[in-house]
Structures are given as C-alpha cells and as structure tokens.
C-alpha atoms as one frame of an Amber mdcrd trajectory, in Angstrom:
protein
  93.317 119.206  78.020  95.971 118.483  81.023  98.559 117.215  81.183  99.700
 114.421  84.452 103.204 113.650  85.299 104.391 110.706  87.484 107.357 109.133
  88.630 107.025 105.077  88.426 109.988 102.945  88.367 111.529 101.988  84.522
 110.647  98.008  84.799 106.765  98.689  86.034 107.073 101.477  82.766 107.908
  99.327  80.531 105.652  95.973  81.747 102.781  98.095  81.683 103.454  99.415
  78.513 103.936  95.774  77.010 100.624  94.605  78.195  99.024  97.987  76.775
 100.360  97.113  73.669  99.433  93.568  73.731  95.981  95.413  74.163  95.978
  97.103  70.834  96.834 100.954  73.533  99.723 102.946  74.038 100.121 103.558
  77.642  98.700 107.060  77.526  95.635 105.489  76.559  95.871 102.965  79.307
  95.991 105.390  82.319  92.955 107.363  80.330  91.138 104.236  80.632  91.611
 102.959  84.719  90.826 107.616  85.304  87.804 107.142  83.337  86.465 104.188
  85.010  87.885 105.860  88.117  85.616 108.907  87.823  82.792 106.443  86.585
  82.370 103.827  89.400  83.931 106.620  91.888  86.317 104.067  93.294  88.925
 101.848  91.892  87.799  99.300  89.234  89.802  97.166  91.261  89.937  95.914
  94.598  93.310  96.607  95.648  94.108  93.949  99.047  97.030  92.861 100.917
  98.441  89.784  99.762  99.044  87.742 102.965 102.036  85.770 101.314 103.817
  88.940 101.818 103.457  88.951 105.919 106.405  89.091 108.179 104.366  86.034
 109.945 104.666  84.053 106.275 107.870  85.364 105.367 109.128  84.212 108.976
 107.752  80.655 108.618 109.266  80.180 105.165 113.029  81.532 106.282 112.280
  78.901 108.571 111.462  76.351 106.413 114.463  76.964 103.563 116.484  77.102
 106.873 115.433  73.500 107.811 115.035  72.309 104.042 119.649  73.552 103.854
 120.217  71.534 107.098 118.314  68.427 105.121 115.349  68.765 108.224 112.462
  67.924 105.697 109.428  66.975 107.220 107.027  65.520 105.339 102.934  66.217
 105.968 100.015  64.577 104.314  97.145  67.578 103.222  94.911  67.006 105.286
  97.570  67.858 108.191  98.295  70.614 106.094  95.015  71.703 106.563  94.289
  71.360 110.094  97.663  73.295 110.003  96.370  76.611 108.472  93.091  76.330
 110.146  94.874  76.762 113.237  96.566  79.897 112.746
C-alpha cells in the first residue's frame, strides 16, 4: 500500500475533516473515496467550474455598488429591470 502526502491549508484540513466525520469517515477514508471514484469514472466525480461571482467584471460592479450604497447613492430597480439588466451583459 502507498502512502500520499499533501500540503492543504489547516482551515480546508480541518472543514473537510468535520464533514467526513459528520459522514460516519475519517478523512483518510474520504480522499480513498473521491481516488476511487476518480479511477472509476476516469474523471472527476465532480464538475469543477468557475464561479462567475468571483470575476474581476462582478467584483468591479459590486466595489461600485458598496461605493455608491457609503455615499447614500441607492438606486432602486424593479426585477424585471433587473433582468433586462443581466441579459444585456
């Protein structure tokens, strides 16, 4: 049997291992699990994807809009503008 070392940071450590436990698995048995299903589907049984909240266009238009909501500039949009909003960009 082998043995795999990694490096992860001490709060994603000890999340993951709360959740494992919470699942009735140490966290050994956890990463066992995602390589076996790894080696099983032959790709990750998950689809890892970008979320878009995280863009510098979002995080730019959300600066903007705590910048506006400090200076008391709150404007006020119904949903459906909202919408014809997004489907713009």
């Amino acid at each position: 049997m082998a043995n795999l070392q990694i490096r992860i940071d001490d709060e994603l450590k000890n999340k993951a291992q709360q959740i494992a436990s919470a699942m009735g698995m140490d966290l050994t048995t956890a990463v066992r699990v995602f390589l076996k299903q790894l080696v099983h589907e032959r790709a990750f049984p998950f689809r890892p994807d970008v979320d878009p909240f995280y863009s510098p266009e979002n995080q730019k238009i959300l600066k903007e809009s705590i910048d506006q909501l400090g200076k008391g500039q709150v404007i006020s949009k119904t949903i459906n503008e909202l919408v014809d909003k997004k489907n713009e960009l």
